[in-house]
C-alpha positions as CSV (number, residue, x, y, z in Angstrom):
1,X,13.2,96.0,75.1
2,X,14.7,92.4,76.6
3,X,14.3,92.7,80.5
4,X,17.8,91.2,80.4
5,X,19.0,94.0,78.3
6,X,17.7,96.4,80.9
7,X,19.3,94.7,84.4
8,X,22.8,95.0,82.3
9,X,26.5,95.1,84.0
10,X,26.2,98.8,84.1
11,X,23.0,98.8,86.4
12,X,23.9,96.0,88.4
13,X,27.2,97.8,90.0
14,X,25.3,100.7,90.5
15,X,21.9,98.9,91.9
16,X,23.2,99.0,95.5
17,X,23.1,102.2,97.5
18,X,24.0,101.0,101.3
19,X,22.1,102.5,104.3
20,X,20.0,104.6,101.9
21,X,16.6,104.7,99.5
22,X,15.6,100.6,99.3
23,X,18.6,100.0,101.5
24,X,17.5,101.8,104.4
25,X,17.4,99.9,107.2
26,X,13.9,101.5,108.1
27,X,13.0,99.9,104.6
28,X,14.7,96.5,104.9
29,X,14.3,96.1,108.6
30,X,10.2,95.4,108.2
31,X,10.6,93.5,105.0
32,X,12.9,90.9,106.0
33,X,11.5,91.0,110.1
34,X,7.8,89.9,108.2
35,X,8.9,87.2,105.2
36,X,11.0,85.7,108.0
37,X,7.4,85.3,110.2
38,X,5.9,84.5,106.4
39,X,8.2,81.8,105.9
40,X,7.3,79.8,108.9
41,X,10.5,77.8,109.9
42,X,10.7,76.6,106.2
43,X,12.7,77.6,103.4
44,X,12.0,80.6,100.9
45,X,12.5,81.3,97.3
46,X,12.6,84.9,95.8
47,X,11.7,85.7,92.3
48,X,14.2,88.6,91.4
49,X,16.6,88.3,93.2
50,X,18.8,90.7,91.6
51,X,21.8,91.5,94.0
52,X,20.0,89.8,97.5
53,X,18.8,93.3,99.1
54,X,16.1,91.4,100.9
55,X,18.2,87.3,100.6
56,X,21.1,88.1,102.0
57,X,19.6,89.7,105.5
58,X,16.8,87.1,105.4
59,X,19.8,84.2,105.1
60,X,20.9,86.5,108.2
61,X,17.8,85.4,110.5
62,X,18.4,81.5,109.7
63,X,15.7,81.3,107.0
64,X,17.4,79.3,104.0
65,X,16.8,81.3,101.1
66,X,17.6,80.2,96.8
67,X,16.6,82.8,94.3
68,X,15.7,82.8,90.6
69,X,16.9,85.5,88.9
70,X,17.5,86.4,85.2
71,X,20.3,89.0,84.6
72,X,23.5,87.3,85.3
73,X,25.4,91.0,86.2
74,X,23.0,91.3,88.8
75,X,23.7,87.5,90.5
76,X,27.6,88.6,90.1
77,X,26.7,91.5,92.5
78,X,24.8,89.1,94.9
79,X,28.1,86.6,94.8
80,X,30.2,89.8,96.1
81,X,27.9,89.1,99.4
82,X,27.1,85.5,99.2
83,X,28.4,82.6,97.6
84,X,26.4,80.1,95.4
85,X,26.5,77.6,98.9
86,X,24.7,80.3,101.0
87,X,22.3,81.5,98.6
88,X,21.5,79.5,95.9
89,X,20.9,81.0,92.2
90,X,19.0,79.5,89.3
91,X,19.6,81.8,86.1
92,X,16.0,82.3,84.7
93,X,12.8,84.3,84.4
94,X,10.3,83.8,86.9
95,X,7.5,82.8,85.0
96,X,9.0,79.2,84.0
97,X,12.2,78.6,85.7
98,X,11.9,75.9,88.5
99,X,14.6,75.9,91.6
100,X,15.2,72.6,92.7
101,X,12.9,72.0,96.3
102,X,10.1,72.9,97.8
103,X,9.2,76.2,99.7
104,X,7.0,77.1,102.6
105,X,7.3,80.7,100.8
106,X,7.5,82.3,97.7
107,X,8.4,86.2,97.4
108,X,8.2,88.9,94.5
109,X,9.3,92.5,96.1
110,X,9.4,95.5,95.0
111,X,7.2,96.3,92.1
112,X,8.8,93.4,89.8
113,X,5.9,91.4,88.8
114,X,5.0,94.5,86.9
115,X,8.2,94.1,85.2
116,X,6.5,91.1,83.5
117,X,4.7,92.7,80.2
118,X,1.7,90.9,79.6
119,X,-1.2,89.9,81.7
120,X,-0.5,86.3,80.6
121,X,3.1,86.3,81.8
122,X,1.8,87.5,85.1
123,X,-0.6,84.5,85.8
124,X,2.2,82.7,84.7
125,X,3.8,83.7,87.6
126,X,1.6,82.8,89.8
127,X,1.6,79.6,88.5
128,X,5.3,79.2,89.1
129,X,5.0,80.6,92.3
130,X,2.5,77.7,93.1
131,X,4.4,75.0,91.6
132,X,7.4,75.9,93.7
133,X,5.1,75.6,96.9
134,X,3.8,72.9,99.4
135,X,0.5,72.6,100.8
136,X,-0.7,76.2,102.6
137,X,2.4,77.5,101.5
138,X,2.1,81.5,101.3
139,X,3.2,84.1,97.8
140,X,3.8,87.8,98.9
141,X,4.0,90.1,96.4
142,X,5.1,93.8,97.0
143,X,3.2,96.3,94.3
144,X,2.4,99.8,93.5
145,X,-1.2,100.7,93.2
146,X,-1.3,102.9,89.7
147,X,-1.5,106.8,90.3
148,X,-4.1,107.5,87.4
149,X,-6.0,109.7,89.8
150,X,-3.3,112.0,89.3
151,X,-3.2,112.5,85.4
152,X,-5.4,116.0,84.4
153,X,-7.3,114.9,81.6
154,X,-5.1,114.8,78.3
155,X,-1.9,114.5,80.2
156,X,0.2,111.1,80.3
157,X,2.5,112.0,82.5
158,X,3.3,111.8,86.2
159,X,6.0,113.2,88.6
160,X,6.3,110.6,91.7
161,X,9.4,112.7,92.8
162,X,11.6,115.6,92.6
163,X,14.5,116.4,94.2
164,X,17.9,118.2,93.8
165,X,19.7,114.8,92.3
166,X,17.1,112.8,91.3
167,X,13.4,113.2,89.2
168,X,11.3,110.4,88.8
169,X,7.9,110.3,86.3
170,X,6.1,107.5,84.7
171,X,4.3,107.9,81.3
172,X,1.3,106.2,81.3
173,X,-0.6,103.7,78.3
174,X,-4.1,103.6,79.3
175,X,-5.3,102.0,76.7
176,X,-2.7,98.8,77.4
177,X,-2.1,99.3,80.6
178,X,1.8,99.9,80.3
179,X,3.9,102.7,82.3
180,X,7.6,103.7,81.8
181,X,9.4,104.8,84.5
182,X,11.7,107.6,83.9
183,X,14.8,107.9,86.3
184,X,16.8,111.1,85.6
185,X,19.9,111.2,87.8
186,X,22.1,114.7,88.6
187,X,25.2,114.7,89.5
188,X,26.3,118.4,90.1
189,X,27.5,118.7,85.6
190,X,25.5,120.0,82.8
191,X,24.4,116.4,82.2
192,X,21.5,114.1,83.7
193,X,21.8,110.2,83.3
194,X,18.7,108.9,81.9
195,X,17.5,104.8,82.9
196,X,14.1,103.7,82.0
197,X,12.1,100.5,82.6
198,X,8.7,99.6,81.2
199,X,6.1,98.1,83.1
200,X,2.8,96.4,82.8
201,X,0.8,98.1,85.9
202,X,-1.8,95.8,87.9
203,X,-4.9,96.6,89.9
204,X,-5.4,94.4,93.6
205,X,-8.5,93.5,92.3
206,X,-6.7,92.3,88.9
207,X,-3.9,91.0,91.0
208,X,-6.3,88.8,92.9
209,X,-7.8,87.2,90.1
210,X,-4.4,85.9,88.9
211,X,-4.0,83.9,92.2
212,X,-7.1,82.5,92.1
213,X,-6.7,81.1,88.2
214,X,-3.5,79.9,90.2
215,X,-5.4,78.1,93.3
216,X,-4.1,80.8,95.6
217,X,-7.0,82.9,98.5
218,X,-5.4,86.2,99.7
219,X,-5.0,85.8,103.2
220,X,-4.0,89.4,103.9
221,X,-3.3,93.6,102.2
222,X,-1.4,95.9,103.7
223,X,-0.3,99.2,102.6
224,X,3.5,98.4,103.8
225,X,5.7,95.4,105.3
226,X,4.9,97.1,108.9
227,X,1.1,96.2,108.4
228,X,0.1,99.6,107.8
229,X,-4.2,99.3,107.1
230,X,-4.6,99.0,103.0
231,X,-7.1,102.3,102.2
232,X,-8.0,103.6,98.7
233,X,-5.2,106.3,99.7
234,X,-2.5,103.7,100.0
235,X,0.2,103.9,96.9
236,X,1.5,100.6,97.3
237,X,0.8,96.9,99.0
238,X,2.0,94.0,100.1
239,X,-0.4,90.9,99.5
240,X,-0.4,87.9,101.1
241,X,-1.6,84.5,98.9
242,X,-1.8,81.3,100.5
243,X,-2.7,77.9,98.8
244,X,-4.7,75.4,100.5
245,X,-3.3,73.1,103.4
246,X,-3.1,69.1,102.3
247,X,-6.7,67.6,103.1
């Protein structure tokens, strides 16, 4: 399945829910509060930036902000909240597309290098990420760490929530390290609305290696945008990669 095919027109006008889930302010408020510190008094480019959750509140704190994004219904949604002179937009996917400029940071939130299906299109990443950065400029990526502690032996499946109107469970591919994420969505009929997305899963210590082969050092892993301390308990992180300052 195209990841284009996926982010569709349908998705994109329901992709916002304001003031609640990756909207809450709780949520947002830490996020943008610690790329604007990350960015330094430079400028930042985001990797997917779908509809500008995080760009459009960062552009509120005086950080200039262009995104790459690759599902065109998605930008439409971010030009309902921003026009193309705030926010800039290059249609592309993150792995080869180049913004015009040069950033003091580079951002990838919420799980969506995992969106990314092979472990070569990851580095690649990277890479991009680099090659969009000056001199000790910083690459924070936002990632879950894989729940396979949780699957019983012979059993490929697990629930990460359930609630009245919503159940979430990702099936799990060992062997090739894939997940699909299954959203099942109630709304009071006889009827649940069904959206997937696949998803190549990534270790820290996996994650690492790809920013070195990119010249990157991790500079810092926290469990959440608040710098919660990373344990083996934590179920997600947000890394910190920073290349080298000029000699």
């Amino acid at each position: 399945m195209q990841m284009e095919n996926i982010w569709d027109a349908a998705v994109a006008r329901r992709y916002d829910t304001p003031g609640t889930g990756m909207f809450a302010p709780e949520v947002l408020a830490p996020t943008v509060e610690r790329l604007a510190g990350l960015a330094d008094g430079g400028a930042a480019l985001e990797f997917a930036i779908g509809t500008g959750r995080v760009a459009v509140p960062l552009a509120g704190r005086g950080v200039p902000v262009t995104g790459i994004e690759l599902s065109g219904p998605m930008v439409e949604q971010l030009r309902t909240k921003a026009g193309e002179a705030a926010i800039p937009v290059v249609i592309g996917d993150m792995t080869t597309t180049v913004a015009p400029g040069t950033y003091r940071l580079v951002y990838l939130v919420y799980n969506t290098i995992s969106n990314l299906l092979t472990q070569a299109e990851q580095v690649e990443c990277f890479r991009n990420a680099a090659r969009h950065l000056a001199p000790g400029g910083r690459f924070v990526i936002e990632l879950w760490v894989p729940e396979l502690r949780t699957l019983p032996p012979g059993t490929s499946a697990t629930v990460w929530h359930a609630g009245a109107e919503y159940i979430g469970l990702d099936t799990y591919d060992v062997l090739n390290q894939r997940v699909v994420s299954h959203h099942f969505h109630f709304d009071g009929t006889e009827e649940a609305r069904l959206y997937r997305s696949p998803h190549r899963y990534i270790w820290p210590s996996e994650l690492d290696l790809m920013a070195q082969l990119a010249g990157f050092g991790l500079e810092s892993r926290h469990a959440d945008w608040a710098g919660t301390e990373f344990t083996a308990e934590s179920r997600s992180h947000v890394s910190v990669y920073r290349l080298p300052t000029a000699p």
